[in-house]
C-alpha positions as CSV (number, residue, x, y, z in Angstrom):
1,X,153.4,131.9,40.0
2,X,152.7,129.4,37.1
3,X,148.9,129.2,36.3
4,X,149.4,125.9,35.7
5,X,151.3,124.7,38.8
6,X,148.8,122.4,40.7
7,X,150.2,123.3,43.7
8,X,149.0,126.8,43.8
9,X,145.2,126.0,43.7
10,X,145.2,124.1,47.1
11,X,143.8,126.0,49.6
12,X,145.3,126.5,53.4
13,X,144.4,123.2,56.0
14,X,141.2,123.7,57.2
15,X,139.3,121.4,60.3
16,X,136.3,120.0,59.6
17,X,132.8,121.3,61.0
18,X,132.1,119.8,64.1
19,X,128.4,118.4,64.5
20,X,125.8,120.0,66.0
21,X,124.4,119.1,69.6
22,X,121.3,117.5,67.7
23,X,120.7,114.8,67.2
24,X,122.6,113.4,70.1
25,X,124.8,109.5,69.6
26,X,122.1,106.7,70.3
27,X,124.2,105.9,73.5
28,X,122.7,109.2,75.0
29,X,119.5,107.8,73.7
30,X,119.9,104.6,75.6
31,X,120.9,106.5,78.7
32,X,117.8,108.8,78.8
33,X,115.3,105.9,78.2
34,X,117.1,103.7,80.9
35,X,116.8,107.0,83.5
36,X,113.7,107.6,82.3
37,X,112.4,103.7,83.2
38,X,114.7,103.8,86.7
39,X,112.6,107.2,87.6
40,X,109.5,105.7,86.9
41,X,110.5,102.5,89.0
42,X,111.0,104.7,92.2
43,X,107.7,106.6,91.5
44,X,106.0,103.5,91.4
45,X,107.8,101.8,94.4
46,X,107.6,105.1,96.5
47,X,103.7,105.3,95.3
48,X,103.3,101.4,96.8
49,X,105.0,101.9,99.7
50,X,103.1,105.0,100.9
51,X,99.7,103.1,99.6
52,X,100.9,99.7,102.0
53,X,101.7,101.6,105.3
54,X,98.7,103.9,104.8
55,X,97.0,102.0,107.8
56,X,100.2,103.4,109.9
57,X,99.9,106.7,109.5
58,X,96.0,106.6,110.3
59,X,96.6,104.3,113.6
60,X,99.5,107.1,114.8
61,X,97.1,109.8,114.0
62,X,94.5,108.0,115.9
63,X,97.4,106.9,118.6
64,X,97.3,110.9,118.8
65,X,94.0,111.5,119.4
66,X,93.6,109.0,122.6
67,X,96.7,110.7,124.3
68,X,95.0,114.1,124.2
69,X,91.9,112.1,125.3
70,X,94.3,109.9,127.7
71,X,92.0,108.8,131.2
72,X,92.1,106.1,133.3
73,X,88.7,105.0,132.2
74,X,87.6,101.4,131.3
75,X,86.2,102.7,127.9
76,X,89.4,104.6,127.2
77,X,91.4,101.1,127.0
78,X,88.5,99.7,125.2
79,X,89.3,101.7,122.6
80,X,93.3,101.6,122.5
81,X,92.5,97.8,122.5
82,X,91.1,98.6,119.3
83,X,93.5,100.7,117.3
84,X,95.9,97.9,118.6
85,X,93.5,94.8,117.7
86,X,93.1,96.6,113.9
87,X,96.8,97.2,113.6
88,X,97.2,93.4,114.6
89,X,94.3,92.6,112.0
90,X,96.6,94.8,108.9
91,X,99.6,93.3,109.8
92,X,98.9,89.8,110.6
93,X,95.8,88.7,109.6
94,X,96.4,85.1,109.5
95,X,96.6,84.6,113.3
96,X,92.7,86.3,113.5
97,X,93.7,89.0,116.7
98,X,90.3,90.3,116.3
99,X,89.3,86.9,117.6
100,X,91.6,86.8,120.4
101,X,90.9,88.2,124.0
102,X,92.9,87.7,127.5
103,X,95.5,85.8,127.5
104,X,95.4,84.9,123.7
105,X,95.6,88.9,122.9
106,X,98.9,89.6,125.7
107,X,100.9,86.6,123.8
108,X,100.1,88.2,120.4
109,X,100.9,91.8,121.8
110,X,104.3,90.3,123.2
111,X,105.2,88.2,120.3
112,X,105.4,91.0,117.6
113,X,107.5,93.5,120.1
114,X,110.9,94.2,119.2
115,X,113.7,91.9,120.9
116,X,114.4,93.0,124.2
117,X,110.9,94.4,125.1
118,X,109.9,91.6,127.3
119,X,109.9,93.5,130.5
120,X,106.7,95.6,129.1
121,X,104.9,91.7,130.2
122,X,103.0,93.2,133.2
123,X,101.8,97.0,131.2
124,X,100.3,95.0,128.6
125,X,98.2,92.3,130.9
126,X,97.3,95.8,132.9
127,X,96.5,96.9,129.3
128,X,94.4,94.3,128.1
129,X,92.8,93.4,131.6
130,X,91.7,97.1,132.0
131,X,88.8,97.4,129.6
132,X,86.7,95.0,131.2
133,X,87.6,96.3,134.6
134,X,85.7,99.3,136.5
135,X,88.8,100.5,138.4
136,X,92.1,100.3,135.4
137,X,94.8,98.6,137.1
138,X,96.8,100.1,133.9
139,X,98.3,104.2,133.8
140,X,97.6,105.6,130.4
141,X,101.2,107.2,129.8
142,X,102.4,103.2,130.6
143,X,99.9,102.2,127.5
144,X,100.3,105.0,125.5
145,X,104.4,103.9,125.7
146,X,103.3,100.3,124.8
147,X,101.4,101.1,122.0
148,X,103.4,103.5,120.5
149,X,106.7,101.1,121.0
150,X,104.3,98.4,119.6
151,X,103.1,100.8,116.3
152,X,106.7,101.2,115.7
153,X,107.4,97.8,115.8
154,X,105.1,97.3,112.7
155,X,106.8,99.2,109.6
156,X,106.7,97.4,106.9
């Protein structure tokens, strides 16, 4: 070969070093911060939503309680009247059910049941009637039914 022949100083094709896995392309960038913001969304939303029904959890655990404590005792219903009166006061406190007895109280009970549950009419007058009476006219498993049917009825 000639020393001077240009062609004999090129070298062989060679590829070019591909890049390295950092830094990553500003759309990856992009991607993590928007994950980053929808994660914290669902915390926070998750976080609210546990904080909001907080009163629901603490009337089923106290829904609990009175069945293991279930008896056909005026006092008994006096105090499911209760749970159900500060479930109704949570939920809806712009019709005042703490304020409401008798008649008032059955009509707020029934209006807030699912559709369909209208039959439950005479368990909750029993219900309501049968803390002020000395002989219950109402079975505890009947209320216990109604109020959990009526807790469920609640979720936010």
């Amino acid at each position: 070969m000639m020393p001077d022949d240009p062609l004999s100083q090129l070298r062989d094709i060679h590829l070019p070093q591909t890049g390295g896995f950092w830094p990553p392309a500003p759309g990856w960038w992009v991607l993590v911060v928007v994950l980053l913001f929808a994660v914290a969304a669902l915390v926070w939303l998750a976080r609210r939503r546990h904080r909001r029904n907080r009163w629901l959890r603490l009337a089923r655990a106290e829904l609990a309680i009175l069945e293991h404590t279930a008896s056909k005792e005026p006092q008994w219903f006096a105090h499911l009247n209760t749970l159900l009166k500060r479930v109704a006061r949570e939920r809806y406190p712009d019709e005042h059910p703490e304020a409401q007895s008798g008649e008032q109280w059955t009509a707020c009970l029934l209006s807030h049941l699912p559709e369909g549950k209208i039959a439950q009419r005479p368990v909750v007058e029993a219900l309501v009637n049968s803390a002020w009476q000395p002989q219950p006219a109402a079975e505890p498993i009947q209320a216990l039914d109604f109020a959990r049917t009526w807790l469920e009825a609640q979720k936010c």
